[in-house]
DOPAMI-864817 format. One record per residue: x, y, z of N, C-alpha, C, O in turn; residue in one letter; residue number from 1. Coordinates in pm, whole numbers, always signed. Example, Ala and Ser with C-alpha at 12.3 -4.5 7.8 and 13.67 -1.06 7.14 Angstrom:
   n.px   n.py   n.pz  ca.px  ca.py  ca.pz   c.px   c.py   c.pz   o.px   o.py   o.pz type seq
  +1319   -569   +780  +1230   -450   +780  +1320   -330   +780  +1424   -332   +846    A   1
  +1285   -225   +708  +1367   -106   +714  +1290     +3   +787  +1341   +114   +804    S   2
//
This chain:
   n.px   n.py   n.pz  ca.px  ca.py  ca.pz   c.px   c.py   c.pz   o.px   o.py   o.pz type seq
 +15821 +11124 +25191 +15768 +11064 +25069 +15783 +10913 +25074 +15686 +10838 +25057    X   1
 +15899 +10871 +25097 +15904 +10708 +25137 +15801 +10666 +25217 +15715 +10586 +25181    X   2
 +15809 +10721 +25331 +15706 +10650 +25431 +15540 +10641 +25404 +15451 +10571 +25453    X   3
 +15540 +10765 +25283 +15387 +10735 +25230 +15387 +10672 +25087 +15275 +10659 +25039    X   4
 +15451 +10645 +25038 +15501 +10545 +24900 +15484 +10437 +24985 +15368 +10397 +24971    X   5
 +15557 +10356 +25083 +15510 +10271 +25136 +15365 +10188 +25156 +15299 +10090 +25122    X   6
 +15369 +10308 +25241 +15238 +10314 +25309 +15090 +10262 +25217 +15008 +10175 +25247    X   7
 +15098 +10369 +25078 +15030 +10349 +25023 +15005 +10190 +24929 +14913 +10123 +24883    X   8
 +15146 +10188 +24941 +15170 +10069 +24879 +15104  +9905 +24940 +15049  +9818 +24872    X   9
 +15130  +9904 +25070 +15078  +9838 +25168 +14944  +9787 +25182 +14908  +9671 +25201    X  10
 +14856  +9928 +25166 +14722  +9945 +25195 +14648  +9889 +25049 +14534  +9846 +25035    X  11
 +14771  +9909 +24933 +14680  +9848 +24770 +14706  +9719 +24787 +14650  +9635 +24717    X  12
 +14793  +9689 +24880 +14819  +9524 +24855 +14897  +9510 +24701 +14864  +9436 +24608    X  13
 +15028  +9621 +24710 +15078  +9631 +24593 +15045  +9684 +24461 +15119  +9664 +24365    X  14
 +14938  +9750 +24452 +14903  +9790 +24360 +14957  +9918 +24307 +14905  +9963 +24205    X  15
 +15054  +9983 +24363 +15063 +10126 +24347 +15202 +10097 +24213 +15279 +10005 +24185    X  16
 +15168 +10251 +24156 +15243 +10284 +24045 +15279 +10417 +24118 +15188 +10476 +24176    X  17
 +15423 +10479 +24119 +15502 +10569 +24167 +15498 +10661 +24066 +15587 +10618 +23992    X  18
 +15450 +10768 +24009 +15470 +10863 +23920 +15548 +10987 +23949 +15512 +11056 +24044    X  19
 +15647 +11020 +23878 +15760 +11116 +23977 +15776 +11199 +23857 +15756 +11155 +23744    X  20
 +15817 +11335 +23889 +15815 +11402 +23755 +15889 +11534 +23740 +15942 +11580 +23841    X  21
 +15895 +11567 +23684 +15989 +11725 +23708 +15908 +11805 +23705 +15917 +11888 +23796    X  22
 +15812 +11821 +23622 +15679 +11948 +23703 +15664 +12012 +23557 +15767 +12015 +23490    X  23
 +15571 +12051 +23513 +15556 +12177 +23338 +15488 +12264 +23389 +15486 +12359 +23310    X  24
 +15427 +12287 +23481 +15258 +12372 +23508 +15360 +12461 +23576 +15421 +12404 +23665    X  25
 +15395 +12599 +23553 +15488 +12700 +23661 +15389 +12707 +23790 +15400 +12670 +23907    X  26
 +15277 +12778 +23709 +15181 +12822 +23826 +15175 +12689 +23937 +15191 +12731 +24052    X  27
 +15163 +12586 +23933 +15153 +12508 +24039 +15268 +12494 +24117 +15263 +12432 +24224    X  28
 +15397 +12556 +24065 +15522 +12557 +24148 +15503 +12684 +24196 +15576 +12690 +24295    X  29
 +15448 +12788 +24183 +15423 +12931 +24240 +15260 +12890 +24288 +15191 +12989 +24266    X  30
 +15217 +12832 +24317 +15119 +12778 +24467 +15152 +12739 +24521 +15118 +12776 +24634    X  31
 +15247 +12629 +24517 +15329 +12559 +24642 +15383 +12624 +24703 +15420 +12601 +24818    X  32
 +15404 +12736 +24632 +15556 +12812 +24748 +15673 +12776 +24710 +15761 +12853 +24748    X  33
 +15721 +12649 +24623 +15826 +12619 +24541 +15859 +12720 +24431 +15781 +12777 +24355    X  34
 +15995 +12731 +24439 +16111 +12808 +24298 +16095 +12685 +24235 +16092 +12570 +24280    X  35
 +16082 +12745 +24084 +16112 +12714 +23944 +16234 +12757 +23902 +16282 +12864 +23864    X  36
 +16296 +12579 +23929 +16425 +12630 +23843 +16417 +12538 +23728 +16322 +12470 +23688    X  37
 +16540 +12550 +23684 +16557 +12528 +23543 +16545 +12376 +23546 +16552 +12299 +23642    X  38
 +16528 +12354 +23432 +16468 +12184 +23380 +16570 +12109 +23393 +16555 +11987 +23390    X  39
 +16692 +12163 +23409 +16810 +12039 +23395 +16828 +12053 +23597 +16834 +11944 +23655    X  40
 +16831 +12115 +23641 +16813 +12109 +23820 +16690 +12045 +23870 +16693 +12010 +23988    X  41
 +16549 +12017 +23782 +16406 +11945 +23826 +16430 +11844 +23760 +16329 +11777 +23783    X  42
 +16486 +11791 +23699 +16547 +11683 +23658 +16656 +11594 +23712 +16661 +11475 +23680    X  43
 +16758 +11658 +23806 +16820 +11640 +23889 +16766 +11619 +24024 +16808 +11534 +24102    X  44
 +16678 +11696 +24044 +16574 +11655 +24169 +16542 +11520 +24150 +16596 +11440 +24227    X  45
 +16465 +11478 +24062 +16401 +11366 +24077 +16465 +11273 +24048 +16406 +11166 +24062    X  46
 +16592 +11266 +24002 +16705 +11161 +23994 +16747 +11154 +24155 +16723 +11047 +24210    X  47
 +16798 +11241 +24219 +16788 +11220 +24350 +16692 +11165 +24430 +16719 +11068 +24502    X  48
 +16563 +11225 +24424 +16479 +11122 +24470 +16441 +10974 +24463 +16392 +10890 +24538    X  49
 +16480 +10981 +24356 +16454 +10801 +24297 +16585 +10733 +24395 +16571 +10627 +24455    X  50
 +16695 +10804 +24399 +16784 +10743 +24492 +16754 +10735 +24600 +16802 +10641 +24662    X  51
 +16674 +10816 +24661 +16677 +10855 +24792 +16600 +10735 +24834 +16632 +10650 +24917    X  52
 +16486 +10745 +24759 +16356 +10607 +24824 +16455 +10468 +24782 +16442 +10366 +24850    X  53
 +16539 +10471 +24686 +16619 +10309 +24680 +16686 +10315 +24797 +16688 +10206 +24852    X  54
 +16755 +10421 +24869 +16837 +10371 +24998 +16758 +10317 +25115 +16782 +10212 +25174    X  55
 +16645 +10421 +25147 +16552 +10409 +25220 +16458 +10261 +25201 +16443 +10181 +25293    X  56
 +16411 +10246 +25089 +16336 +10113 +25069 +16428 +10005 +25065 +16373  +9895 +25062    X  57
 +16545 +10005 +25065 +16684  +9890 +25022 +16701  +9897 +25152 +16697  +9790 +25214    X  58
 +16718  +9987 +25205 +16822  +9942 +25393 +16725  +9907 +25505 +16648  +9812 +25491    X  59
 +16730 +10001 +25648 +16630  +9901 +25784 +16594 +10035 +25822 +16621 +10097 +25925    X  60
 +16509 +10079 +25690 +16412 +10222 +25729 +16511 +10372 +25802 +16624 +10403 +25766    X  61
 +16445 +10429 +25886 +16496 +10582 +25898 +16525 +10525 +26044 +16443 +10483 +26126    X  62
 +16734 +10541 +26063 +16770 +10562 +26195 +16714 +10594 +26306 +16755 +10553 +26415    X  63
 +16589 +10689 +26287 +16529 +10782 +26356 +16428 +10705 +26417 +16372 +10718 +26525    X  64
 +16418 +10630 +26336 +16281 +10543 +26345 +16316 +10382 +26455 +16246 +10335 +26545    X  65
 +16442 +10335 +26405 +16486 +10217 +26461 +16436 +10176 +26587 +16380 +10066 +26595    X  66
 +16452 +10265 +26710 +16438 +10281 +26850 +16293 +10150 +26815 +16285 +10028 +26825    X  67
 +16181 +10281 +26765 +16026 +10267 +26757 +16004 +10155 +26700 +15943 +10076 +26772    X  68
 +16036 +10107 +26571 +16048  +9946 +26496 +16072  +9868 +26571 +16005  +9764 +26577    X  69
 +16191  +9895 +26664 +16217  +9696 +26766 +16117  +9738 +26810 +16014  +9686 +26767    X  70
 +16105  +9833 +26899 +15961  +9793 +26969 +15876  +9722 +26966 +15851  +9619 +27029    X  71
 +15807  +9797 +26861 +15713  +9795 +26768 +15684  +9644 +26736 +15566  +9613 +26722    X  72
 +15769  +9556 +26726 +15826  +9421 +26650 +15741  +9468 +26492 +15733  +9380 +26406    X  73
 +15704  +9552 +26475 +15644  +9530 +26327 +15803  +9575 +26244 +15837  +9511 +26145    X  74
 +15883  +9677 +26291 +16026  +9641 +26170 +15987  +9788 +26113 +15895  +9861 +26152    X  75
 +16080  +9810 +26013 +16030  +9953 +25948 +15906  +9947 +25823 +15920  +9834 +25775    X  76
 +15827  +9996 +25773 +15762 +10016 +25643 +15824  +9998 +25561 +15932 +10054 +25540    X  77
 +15752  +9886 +25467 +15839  +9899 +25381 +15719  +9858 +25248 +15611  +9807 +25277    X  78
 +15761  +9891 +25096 +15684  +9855 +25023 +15685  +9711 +24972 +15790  +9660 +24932    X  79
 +15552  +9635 +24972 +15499  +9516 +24924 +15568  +9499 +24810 +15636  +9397 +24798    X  80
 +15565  +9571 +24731 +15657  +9533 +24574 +15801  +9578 +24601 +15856  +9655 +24680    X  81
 +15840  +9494 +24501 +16001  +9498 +24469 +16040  +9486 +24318 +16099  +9392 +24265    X  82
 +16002  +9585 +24269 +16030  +9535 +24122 +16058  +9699 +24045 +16127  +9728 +23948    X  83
 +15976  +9781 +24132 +16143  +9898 +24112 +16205  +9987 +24174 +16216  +9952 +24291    X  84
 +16259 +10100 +24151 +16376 +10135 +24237 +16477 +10043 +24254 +16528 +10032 +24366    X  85
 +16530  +9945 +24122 +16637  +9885 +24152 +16595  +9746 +24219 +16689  +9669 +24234    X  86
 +16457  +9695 +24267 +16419  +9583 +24301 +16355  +9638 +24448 +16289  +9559 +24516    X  87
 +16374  +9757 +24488 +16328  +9824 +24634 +16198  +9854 +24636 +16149  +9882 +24746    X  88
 +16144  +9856 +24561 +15994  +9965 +24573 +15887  +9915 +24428 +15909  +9830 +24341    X  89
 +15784  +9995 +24445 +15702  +9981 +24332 +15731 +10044 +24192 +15783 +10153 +24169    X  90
 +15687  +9952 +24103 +15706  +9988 +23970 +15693 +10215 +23954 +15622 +10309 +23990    X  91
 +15806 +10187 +23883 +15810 +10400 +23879 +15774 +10420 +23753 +15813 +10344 +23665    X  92
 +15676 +10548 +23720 +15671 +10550 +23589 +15690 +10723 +23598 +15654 +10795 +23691    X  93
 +15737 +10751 +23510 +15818 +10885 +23452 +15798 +10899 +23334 +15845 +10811 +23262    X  94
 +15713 +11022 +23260 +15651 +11080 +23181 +15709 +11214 +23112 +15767 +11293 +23187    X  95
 +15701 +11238 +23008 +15750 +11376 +22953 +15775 +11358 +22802 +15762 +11246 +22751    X  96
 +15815 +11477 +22720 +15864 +11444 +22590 +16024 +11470 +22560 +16085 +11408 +22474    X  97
 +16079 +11564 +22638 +16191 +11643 +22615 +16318 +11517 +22680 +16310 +11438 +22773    X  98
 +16439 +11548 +22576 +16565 +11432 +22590 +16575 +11426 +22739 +16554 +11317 +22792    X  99
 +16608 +11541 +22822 +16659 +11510 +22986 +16551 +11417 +23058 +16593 +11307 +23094    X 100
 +16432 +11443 +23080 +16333 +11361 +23138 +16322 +11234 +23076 +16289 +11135 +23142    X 101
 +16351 +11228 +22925 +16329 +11092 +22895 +16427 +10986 +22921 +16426 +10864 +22940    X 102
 +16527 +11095 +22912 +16699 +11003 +22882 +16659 +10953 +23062 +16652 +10832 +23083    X 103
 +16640 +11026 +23152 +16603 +10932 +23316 +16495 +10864 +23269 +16534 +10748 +23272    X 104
 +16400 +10865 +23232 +16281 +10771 +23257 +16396 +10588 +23160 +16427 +10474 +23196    X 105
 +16410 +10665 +23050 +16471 +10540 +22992 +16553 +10483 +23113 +16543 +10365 +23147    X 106
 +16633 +10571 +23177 +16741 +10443 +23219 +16687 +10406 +23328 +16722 +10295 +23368    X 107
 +16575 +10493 +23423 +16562 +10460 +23567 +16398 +10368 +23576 +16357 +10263 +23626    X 108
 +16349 +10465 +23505 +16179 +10437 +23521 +16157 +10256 +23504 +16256 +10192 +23468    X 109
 +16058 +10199 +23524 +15992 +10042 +23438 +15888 +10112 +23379 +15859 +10043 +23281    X 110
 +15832 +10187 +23382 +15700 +10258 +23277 +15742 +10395 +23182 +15774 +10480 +23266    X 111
 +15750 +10429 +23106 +15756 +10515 +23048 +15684 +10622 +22971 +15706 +10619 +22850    X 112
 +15589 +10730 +23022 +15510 +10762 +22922 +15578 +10868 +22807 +15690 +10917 +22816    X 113
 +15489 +10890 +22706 +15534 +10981 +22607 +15392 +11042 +22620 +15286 +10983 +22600    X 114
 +15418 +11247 +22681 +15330 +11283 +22685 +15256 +11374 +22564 +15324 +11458 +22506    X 115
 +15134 +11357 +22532 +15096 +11451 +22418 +15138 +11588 +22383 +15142 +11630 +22268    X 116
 +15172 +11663 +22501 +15247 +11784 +22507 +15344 +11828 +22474 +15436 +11747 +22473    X 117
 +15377 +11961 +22434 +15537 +11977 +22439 +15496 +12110 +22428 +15421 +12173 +22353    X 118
 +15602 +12146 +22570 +15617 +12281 +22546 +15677 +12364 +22375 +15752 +12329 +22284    X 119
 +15589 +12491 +22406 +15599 +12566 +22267 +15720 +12669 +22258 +15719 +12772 +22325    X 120
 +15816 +12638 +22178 +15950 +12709 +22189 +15924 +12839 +22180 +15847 +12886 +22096    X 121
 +15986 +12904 +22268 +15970 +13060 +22253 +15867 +13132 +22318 +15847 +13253 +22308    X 122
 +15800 +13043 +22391 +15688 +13066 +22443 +15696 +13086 +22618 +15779 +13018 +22679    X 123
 +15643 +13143 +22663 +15674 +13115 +22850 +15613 +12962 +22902 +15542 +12889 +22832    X 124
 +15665 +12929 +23059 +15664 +12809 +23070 +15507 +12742 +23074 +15436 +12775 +23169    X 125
 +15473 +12682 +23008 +15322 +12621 +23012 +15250 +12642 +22936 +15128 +12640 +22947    X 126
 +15321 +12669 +22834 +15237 +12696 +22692 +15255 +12599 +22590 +15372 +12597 +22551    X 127
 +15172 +12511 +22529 +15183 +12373 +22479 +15130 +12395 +22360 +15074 +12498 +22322    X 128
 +15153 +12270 +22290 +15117 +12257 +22143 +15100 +12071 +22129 +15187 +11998 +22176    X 129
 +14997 +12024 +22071 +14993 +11870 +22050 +15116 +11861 +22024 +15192 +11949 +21984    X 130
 +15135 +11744 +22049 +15300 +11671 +21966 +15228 +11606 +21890 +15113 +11575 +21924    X 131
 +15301 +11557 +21725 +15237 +11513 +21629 +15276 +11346 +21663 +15351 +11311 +21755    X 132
 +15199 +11244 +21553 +15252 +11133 +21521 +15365 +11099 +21514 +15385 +10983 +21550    X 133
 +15454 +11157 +21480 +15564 +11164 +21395 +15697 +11217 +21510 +15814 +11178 +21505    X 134
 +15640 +11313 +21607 +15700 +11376 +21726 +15692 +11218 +21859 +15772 +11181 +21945    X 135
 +15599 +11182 +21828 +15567 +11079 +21951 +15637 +10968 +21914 +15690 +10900 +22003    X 136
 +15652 +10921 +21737 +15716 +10824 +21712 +15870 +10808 +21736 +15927 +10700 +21751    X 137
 +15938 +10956 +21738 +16060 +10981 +21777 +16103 +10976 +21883 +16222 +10947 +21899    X 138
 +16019 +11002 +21993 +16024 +10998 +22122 +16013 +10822 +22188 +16060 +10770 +22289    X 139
 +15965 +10792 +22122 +15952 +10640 +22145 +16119 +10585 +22124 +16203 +10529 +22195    X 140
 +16111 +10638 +21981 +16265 +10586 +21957 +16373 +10632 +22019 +16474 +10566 +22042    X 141
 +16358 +10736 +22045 +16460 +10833 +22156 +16441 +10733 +22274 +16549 +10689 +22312    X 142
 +16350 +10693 +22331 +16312 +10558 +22504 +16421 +10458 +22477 +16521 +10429 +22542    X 143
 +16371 +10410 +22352 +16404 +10256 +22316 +16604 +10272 +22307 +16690 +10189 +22336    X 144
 +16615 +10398 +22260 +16765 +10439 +22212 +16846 +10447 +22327 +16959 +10411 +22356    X 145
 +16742 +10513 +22390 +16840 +10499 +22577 +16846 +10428 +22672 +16918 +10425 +22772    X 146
 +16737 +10348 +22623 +16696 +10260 +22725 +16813 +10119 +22715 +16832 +10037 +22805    X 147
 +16881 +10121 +22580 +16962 +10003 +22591 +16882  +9856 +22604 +16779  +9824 +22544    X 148
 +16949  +9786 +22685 +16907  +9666 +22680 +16821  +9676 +22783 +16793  +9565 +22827    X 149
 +16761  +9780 +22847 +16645  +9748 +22909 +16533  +9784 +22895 +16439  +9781 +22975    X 150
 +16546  +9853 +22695 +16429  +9895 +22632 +16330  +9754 +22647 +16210  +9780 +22663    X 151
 +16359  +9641 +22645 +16231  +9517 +22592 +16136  +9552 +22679 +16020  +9582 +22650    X 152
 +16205  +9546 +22834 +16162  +9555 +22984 +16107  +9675 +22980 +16016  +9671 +23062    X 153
 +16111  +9778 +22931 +16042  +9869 +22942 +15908  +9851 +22905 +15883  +9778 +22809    X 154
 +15785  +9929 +22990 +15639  +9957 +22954 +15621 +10094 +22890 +15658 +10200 +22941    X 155
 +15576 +10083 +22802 +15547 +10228 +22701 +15392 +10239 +22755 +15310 +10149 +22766    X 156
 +15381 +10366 +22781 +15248 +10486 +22844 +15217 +10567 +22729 +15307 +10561 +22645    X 157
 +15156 +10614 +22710 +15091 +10721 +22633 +15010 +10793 +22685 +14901 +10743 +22711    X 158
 +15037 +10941 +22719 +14940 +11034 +22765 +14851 +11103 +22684 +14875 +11198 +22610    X 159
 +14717 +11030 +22710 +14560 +11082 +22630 +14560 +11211 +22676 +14522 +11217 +22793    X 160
 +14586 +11312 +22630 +14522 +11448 +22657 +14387 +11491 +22652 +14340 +11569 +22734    X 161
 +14312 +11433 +22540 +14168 +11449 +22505 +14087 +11381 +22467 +14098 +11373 +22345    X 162
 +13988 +11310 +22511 +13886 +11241 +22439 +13754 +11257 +22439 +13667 +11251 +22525    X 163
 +13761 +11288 +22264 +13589 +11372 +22194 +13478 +11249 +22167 +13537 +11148 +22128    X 164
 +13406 +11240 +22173 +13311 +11160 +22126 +13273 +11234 +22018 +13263 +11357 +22023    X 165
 +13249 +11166 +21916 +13187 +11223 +21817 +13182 +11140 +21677 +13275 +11072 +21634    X 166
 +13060 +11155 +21614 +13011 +11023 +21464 +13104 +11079 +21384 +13115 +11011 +21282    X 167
 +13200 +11208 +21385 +13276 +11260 +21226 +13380 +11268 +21311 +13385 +11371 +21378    X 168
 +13486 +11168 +21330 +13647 +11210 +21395 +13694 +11308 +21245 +13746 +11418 +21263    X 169
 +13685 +11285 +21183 +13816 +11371 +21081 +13762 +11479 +21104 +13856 +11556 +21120    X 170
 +13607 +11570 +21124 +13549 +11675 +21102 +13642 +11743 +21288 +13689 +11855 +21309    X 171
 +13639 +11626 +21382 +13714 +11701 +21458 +13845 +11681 +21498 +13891 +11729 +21602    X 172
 +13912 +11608 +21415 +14045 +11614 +21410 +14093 +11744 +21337 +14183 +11808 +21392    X 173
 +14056 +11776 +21253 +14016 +11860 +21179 +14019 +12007 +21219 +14084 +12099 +21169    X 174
 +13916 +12005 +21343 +13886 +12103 +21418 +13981 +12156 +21535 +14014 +12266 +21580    X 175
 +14005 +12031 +21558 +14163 +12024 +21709 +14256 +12083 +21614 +14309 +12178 +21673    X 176
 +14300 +12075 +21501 +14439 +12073 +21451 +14459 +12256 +21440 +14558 +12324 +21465    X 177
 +14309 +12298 +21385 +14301 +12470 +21353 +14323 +12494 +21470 +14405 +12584 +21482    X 178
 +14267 +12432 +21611 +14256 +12538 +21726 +14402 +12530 +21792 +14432 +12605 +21885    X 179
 +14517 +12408 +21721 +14604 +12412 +21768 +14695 +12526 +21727 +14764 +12586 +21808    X 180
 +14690 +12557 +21579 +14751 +12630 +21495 +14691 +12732 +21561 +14741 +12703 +21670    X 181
 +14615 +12842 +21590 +14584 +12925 +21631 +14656 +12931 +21772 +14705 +13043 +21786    X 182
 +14680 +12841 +21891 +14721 +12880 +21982 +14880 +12864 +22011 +14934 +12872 +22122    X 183
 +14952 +12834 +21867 +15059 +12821 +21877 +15120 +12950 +21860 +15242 +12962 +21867    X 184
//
């Protein structure tokens, strides 16, 4: 994953945004061939990972690799930006609604989204319900609450789930809100 975080990074001429995540969709962890475990262990994953690419992007690339780099005189890969992972890598942004994912995005992420979703209690995994105004506004404050003094520095995201065109929004705000109530 480093070496193509890099990589990619390289080729935008810095442009890349790192999106890392603990996963909601089961079924896409039962296509991979990946176990679904529990949210506080996929949450722990990706706290590890975020470490993993700071050692890797912070030190002189993969041991493995060293031999091939002098060679090489090009040195190991490394990413064009430095502004996160601790100053190692490209800006990370980390998304979700629930305290564990946020409480990491607050302290680790520079982007933060708050996603429209939230899983539906009681429900099996991937079954959602809008989050309201009022759910998103808390969640914001929940960022800003953990984030400490590096809420200012933080970038707030918002995940668009849907966008209707249409001359009567209230007739389908309206309409979203019944079909939500029904599939809750």
């Amino acid at each position: 994953l480093a070496r193509e975080v890099a990589t990619a990074d390289v080729l935008t001429d810095g442009r890349l945004e790192l999106g890392v995540g603990a996963g909601h969709m089961k079924w896409e962890f039962d296509r991979a061939g990946l176990p679904w475990l529990a949210l506080p262990e996929r949450v722990a994953e990706v706290a590890a990972t975020l470490d993993t690419l700071e050692q890797v992007f912070g030190g002189d690339g993969y041991p493995e690799r060293r031999e091939r780099d002098e060679q090489s005189g090009r040195g190991p890969i490394k990413p064009v930006q430095r502004t996160g992972l601790n100053g190692t890598g490209p800006p990370v942004i980390i998304a979700g609604t629930g305290d564990r994912i946020l409480a990491l995005a607050a302290e680790r992420a520079d982007i933060v989204g708050v996603a429209g979703l939230m899983q539906a209690q009681g429900q099996p995994p991937g079954t959602f319900r809008m989050v309201t105004a009022a759910e998103a506004d808390d969640r914001v404050a929940y960022i800003r609450a953990r984030a400490g003094d590096r809420a200012a520095g933080l970038e707030l995201h918002a995940l668009v789930q849907m966008v209707v065109v249409t001359p009567d929004r209230r007739a389908e705000a309206a309409k979203l809100a019944a079909e939500d109530e029904i599939g809750r």
